[in-house]
DRENPA-586589 format. One record per residue (C-alpha): x, y, z; residue in three letters; residue number from 1. Coordinates in steps of 0.1 Angstrom, whole numbers, plus 5000, padded with zeros to 4 digits. Example, Ala and Ser with C-alpha at 12.3 -4.5 7.8 and 13.67 -1.06 7.14 Angstrom:
# residues 2
DOLUM     x     y     z  residu  num
DOLUM  5123  4955  5078     ALA    1
DOLUM  5137  4989  5071     SER    2
//
This chain:
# residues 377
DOLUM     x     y     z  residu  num
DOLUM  7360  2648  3151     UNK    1
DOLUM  7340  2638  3122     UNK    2
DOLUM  7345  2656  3088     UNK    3
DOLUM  7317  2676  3079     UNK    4
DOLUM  7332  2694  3050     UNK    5
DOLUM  7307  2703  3019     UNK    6
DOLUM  7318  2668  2998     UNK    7
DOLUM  7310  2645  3030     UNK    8
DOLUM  7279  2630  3045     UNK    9
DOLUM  7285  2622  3079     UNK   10
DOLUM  7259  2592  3077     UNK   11
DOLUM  7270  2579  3044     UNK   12
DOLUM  7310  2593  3031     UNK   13
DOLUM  7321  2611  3004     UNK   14
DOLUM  7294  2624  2981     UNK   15
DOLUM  7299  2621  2946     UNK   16
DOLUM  7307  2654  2928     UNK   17
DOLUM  7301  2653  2889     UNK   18
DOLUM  7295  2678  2860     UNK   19
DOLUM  7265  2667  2832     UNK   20
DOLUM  7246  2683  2807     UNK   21
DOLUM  7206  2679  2821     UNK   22
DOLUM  7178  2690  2801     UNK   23
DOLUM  7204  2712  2778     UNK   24
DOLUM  7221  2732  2808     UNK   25
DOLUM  7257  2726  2820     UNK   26
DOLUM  7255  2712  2856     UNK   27
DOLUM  7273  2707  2887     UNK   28
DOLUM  7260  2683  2910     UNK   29
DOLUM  7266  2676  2943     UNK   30
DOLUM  7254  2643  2955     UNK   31
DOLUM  7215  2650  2951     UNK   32
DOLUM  7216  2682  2951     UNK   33
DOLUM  7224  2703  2915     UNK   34
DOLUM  7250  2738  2931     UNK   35
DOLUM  7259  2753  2896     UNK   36
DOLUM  7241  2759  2866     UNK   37
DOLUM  7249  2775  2827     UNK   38
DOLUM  7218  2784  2822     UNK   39
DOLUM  7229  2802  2784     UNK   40
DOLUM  7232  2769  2766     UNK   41
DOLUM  7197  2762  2764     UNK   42
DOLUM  7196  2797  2740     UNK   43
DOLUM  7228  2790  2722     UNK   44
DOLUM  7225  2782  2688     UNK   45
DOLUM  7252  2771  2664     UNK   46
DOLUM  7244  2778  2627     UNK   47
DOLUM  7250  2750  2599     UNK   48
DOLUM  7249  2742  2567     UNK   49
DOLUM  7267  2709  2569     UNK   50
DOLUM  7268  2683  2594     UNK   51
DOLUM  7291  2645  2600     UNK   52
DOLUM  7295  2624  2625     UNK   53
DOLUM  7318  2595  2631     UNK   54
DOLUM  7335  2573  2655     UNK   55
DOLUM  7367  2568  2660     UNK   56
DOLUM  7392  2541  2678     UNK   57
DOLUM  7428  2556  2691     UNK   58
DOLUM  7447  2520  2693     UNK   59
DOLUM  7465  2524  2725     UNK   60
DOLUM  7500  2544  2725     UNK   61
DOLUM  7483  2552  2690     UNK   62
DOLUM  7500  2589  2674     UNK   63
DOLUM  7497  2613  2647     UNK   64
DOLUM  7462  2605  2638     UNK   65
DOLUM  7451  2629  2614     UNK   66
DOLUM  7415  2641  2621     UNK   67
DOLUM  7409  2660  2584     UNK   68
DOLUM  7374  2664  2600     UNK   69
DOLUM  7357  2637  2583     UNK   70
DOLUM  7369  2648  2550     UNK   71
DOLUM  7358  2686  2553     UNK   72
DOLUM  7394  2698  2554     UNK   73
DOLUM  7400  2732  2572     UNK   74
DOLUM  7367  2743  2566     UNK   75
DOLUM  7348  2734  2597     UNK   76
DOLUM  7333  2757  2619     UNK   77
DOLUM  7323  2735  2650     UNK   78
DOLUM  7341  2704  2662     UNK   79
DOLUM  7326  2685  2690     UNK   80
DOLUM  7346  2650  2710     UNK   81
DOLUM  7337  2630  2734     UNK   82
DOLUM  7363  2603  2748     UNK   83
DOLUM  7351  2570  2761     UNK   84
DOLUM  7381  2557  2780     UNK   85
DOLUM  7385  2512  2784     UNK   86
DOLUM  7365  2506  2821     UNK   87
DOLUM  7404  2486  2826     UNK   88
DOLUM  7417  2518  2826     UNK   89
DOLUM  7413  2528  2863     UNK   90
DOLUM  7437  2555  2864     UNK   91
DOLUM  7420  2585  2864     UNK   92
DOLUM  7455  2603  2854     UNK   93
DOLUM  7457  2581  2824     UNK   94
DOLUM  7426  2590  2807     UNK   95
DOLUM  7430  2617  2780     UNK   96
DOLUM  7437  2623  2745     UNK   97
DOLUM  7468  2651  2734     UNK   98
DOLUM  7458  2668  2701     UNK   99
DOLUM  7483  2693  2682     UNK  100
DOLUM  7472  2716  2652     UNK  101
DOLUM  7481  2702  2617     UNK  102
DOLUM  7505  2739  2612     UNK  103
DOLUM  7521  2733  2646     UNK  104
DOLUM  7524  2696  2658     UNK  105
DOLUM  7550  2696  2677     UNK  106
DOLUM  7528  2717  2704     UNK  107
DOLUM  7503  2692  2718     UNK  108
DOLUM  7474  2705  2741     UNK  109
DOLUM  7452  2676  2758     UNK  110
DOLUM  7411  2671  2774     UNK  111
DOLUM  7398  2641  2790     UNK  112
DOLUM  7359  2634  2784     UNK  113
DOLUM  7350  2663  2760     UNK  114
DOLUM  7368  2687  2736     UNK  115
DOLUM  7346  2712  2714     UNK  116
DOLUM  7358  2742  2694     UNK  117
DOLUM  7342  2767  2675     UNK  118
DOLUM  7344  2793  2647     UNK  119
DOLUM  7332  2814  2618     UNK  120
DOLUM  7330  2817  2582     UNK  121
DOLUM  7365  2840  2587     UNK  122
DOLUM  7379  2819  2616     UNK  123
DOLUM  7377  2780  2610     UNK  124
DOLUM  7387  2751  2628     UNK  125
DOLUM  7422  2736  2616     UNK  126
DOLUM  7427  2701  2616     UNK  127
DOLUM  7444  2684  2642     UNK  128
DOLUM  7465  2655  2648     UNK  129
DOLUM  7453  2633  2676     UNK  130
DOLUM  7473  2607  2697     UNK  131
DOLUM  7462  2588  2726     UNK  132
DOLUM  7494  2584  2756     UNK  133
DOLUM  7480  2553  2772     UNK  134
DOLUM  7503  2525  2761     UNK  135
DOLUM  7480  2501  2775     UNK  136
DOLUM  7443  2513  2764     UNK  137
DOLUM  7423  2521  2731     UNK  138
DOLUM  7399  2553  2740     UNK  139
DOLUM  7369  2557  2715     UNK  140
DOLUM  7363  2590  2704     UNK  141
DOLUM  7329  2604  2690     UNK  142
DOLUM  7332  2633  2668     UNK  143
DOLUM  7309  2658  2654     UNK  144
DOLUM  7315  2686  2628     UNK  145
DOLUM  7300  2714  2613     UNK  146
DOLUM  7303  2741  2588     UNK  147
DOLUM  7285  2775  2584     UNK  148
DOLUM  7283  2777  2550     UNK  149
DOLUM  7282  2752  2518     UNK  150
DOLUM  7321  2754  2512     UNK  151
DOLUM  7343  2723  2515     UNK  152
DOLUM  7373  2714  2501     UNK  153
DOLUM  7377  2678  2491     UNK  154
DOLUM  7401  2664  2468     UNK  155
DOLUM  7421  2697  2466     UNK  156
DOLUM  7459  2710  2468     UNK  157
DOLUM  7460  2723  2505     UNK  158
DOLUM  7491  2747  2512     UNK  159
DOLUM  7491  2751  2556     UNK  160
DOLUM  7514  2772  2571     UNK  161
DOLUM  7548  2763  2574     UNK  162
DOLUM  7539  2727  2551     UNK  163
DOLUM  7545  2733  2517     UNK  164
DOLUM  7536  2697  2509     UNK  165
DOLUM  7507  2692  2482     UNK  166
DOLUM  7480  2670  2506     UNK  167
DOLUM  7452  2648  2490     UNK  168
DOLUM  7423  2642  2515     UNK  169
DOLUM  7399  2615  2519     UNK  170
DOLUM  7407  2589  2500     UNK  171
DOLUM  7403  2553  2494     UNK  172
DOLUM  7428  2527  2484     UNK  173
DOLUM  7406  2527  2449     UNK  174
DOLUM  7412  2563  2440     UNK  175
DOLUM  7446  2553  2432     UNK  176
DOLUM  7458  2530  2402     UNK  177
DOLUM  7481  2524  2369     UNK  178
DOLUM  7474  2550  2344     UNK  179
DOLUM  7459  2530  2317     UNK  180
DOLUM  7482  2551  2290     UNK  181
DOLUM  7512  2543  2310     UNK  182
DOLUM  7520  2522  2337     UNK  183
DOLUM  7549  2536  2352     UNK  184
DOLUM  7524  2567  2362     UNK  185
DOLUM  7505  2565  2393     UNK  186
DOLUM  7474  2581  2393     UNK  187
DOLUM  7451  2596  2420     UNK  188
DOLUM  7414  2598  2409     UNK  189
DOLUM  7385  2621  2429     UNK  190
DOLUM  7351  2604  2434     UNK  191
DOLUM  7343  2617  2401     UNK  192
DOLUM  7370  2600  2380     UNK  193
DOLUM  7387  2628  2378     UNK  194
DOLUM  7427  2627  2378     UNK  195
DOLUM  7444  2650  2407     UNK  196
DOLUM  7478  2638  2408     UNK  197
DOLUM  7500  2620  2381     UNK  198
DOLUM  7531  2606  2397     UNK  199
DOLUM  7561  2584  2383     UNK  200
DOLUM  7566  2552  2401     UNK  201
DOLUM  7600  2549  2390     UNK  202
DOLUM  7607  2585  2407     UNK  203
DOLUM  7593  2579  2444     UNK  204
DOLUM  7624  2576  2464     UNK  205
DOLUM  7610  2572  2495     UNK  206
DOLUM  7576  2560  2510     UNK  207
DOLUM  7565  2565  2545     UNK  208
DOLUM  7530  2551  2560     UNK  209
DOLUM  7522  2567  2591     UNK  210
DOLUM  7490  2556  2604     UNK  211
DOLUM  7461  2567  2572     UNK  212
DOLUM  7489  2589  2561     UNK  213
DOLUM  7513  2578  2533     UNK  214
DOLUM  7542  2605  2519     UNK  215
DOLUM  7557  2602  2484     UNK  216
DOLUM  7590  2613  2482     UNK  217
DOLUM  7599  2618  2446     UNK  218
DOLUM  7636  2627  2440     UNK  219
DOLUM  7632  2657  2416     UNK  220
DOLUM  7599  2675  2431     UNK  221
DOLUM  7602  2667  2472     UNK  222
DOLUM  7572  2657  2491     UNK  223
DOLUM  7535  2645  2480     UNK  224
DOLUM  7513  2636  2515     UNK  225
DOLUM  7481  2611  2506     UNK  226
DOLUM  7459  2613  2530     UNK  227
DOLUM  7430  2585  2533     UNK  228
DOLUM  7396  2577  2552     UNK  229
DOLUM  7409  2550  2573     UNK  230
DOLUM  7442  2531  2582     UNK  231
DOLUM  7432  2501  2562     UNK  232
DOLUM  7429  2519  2533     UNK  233
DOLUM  7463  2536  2536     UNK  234
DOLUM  7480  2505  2535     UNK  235
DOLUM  7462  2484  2513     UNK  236
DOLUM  7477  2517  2490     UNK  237
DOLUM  7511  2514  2502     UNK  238
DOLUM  7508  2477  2500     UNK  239
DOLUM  7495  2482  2460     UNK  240
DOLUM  7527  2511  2454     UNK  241
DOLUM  7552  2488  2471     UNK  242
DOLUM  7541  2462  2447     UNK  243
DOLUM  7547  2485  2415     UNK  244
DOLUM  7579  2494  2426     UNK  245
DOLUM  7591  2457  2435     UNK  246
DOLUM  7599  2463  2471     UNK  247
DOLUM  7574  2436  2485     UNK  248
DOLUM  7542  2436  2503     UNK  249
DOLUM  7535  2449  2537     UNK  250
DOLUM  7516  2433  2563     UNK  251
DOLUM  7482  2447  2573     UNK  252
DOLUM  7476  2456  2606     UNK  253
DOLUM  7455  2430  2626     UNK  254
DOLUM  7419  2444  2630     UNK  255
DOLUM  7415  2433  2671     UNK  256
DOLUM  7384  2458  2677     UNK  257
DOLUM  7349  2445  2685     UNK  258
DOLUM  7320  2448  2660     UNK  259
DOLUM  7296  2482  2674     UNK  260
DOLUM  7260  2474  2676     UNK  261
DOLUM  7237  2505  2670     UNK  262
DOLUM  7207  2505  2688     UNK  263
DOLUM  7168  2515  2676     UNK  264
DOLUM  7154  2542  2696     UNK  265
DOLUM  7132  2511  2714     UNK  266
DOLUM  7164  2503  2734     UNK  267
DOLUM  7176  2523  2762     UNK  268
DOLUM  7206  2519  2788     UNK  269
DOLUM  7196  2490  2818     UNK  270
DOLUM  7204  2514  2844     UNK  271
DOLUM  7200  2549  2829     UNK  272
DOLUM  7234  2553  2831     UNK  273
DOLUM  7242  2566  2792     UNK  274
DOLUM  7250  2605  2800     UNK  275
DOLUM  7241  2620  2764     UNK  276
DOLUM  7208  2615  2745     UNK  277
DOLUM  7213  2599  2710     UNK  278
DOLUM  7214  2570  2700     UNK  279
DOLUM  7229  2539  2719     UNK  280
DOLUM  7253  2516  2709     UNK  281
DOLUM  7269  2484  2725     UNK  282
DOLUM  7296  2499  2736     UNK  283
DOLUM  7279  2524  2759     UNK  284
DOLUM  7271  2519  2797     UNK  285
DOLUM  7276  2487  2813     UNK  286
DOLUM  7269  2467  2782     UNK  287
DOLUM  7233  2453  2793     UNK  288
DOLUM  7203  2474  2780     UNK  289
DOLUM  7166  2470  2777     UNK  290
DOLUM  7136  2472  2756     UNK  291
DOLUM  7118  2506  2766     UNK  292
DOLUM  7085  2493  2767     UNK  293
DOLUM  7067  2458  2771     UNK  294
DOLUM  7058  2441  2740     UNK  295
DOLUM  7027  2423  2732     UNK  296
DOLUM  7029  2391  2716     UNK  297
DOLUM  6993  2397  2704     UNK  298
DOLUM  7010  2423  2681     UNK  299
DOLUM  7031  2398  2664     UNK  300
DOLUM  7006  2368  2657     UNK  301
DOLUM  7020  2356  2692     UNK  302
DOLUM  7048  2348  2679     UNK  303
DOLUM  7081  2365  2683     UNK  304
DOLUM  7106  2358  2660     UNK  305
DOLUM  7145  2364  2656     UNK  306
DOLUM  7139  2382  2626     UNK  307
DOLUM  7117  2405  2643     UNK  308
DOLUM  7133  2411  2675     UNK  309
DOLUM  7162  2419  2652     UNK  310
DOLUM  7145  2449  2634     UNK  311
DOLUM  7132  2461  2673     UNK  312
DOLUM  7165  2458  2685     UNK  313
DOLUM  7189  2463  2658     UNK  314
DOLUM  7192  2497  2637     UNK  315
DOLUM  7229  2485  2624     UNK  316
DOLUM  7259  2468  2629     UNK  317
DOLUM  7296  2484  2617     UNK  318
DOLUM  7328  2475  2623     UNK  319
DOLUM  7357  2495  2638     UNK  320
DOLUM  7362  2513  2601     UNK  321
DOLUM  7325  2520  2600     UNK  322
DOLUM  7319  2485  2571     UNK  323
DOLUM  7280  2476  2574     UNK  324
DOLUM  7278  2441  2586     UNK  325
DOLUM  7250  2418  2578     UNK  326
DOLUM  7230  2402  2600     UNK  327
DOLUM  7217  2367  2601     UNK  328
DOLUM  7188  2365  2631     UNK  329
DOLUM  7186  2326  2631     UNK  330
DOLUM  7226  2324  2641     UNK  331
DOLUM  7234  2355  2654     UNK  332
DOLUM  7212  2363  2677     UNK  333
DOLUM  7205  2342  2708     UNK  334
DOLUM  7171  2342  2732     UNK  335
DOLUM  7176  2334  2767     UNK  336
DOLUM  7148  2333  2793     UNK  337
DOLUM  7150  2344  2832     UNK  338
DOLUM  7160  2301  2835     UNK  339
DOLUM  7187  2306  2812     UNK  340
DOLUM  7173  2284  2789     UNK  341
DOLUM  7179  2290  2748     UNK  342
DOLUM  7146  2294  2730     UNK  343
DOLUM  7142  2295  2689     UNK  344
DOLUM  7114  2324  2693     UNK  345
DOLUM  7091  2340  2723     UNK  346
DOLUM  7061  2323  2723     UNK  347
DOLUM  7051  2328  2761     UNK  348
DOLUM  7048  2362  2781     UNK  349
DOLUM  7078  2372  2804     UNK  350
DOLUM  7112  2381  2808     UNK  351
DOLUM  7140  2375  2781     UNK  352
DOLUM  7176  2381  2773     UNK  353
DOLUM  7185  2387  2737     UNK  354
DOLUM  7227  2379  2732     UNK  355
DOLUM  7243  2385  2702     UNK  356
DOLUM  7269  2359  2681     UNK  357
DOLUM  7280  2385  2657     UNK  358
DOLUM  7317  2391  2643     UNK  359
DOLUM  7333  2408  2615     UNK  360
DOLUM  7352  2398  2586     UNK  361
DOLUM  7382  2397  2606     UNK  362
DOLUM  7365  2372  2633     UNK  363
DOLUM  7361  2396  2664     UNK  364
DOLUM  7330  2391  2681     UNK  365
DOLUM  7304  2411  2700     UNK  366
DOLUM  7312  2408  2739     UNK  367
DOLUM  7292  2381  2749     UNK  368
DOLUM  7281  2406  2781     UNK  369
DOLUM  7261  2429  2760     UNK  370
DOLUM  7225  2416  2763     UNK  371
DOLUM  7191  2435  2756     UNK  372
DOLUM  7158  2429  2780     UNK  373
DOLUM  7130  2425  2767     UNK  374
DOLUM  7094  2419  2787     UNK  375
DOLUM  7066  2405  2762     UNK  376
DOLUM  7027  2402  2778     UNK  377
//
């Protein structure tokens, strides 16, 4: 007897169940047809006085990364993630991310595609340690926070619950240095040139690096934590400390992540298949994308040149730590036509495939799979 339960077409299988967000309500769809709706988003509104976004790379089997909230400390009041799981990873078991509270984080809690808290001006969002389980995978992570009110908290002595530690967020490896009247004193400097923390060199007994985290240890007032924008910048600090105290360099850790390609609003996804509006990047989809409308050559004195298809194309180019990476049109981007052949420019009406030869400071390249159509007349 044929199945003819709700999730199965008799003619055609299983039909593909999915929630989305369409036209700013909370779906559920069940093969064409939409069952369940929120209908209260579209009304909700979130006040804010401050707004950041950023992206994020969990190395896989990567732990304890602290998410200070882009800087903002405790003081957030909405905090929005979305995972991107490796297409590898087919395991449907094997894609999510654990978080834990920065007062309690030993007790991990976990989502898959989408994580978003909220608060108020008396109930903000603590920060929270993230860690991704897959041993195998990286998972990239967009974040977006907010805060209700003008108040933030850089650059400050932070007491949590149950951490007595003083914590310095958001730094760089350049906000620490010698004391120029002494240089057995380490100093740590806000963006303003202003000193926050004066430490002995000769007095750190121990120094830990865990991920963008370093602690100081000093032997007669216990634990200082340093916390820093990025990874890189972390140990580039511990690599400077280890060097004033004579205990050798460290190795930095190889940068094996892919340059991200942001895309102008001209470009959308090749298949419609990017779930969120926004802006588009190379890593979104299935890496091949297209110019949203047909572009005249009579427009461009008929000629179309790399330089121009790169300002069409191209809003900006980062890598994994979010560095701005130039780009050269002549070499770095490559013009294929529907024969495959390799053109300098686009003289001619037609079809065309625009590659990309573009790699960071560390040598890792743009996939050579991500492509953008483009149609001239």
């Amino acid at each position: 007897m044929p199945d003819c339960s709700p999730n199965t077409n008799r003619f055609f299988g299983p039909v593909q169940q999915h929630l989305k967000f369409y036209q700013g309500s909370l779906v559920a769809v069940e093969g064409p047809h939409m069952t369940h709706k929120m209908s209260s988003l579209p009304s909700l509104r979130i006040p804010y006085q401050q707004v950041m976004s950023s992206r994020i790379v969990l190395r896989a089997g990567q732990t304890d990364y602290l998410l200070n909230h882009l800087g903002l400390g405790d003081n957030v009041t909405f905090l929005a993630i979305t995972a991107k799981f490796d297409e590898k990873s087919k395991f449907e078991s094997d894609n999510y991310v654990q978080y834990s509270y920065f007062s309690d984080k030993n007790r991990l809690f976990s989502f898959s595609n989408l994580l978003v808290l909220t608060g108020n001006s008396e109930n903000r969002i603590e920060q929270l340690y993230l860690h991704n389980p897959n041993e195998n995978m990286p998972v990239i992570l967009e974040v977006m926070v907010a805060i209700i009110d003008e108040f933030y908290d850089y650059f400050t002595e932070h007491e949590p619950e149950n951490t007595p530690e003083p914590i310095f967020r958001n730094l760089l490896s350049s906000n620490v240095s010698l004391w120029d009247k002494d240089q057995s004193v380490m100093v740590v400097k806000n963006n303003d040139g202003d000193p926050i923390l004066y430490q002995n060199i000769q007095d750190i007994s121990i120094l830990n690096q865990d991920s963008k985290i370093i602690t100081l240890t000093d032997q007669s007032s216990g634990r200082v934590l340093l916390v820093f924008r990025n990874e890189v910048n972390a140990t580039q600090t511990r690599i400077k400390i280890d060097g004033w105290r004579d205990l050798g360099p460290l190795i930095i850790p190889a940068d094996d992540f892919e340059p991200i390609i942001t895309f102008t609003n001209n470009v959308t996804d090749f298949q419609e298949e990017i779930p969120y509006g926004g802006e588009i990047t190379s890593l979104d989809g299935n890496r091949r994308y297209l110019v949203n409308r047909e572009i005249s050559l009579s427009d461009y004195s008929n000629v179309l040149t790399k330089s121009t298809l790169k300002n069409i194309i191209i809003a900006k180019v980062e890598d994994y730590e979010g560095n701005i990476i130039d780009i050269h049109p002549s070499v770095d981007l490559i013009i294929r036509g529907e024969d495959k052949d390799i053109y300098s420019d686009i003289t001619q009406p037609g079809e065309y495939y625009i590659f990309f030869d573009i790699q960071d400071n560390s040598g890792n390249k743009v996939d050579n799979s991500v492509n953008v159509k483009i149609n001239t007349i």
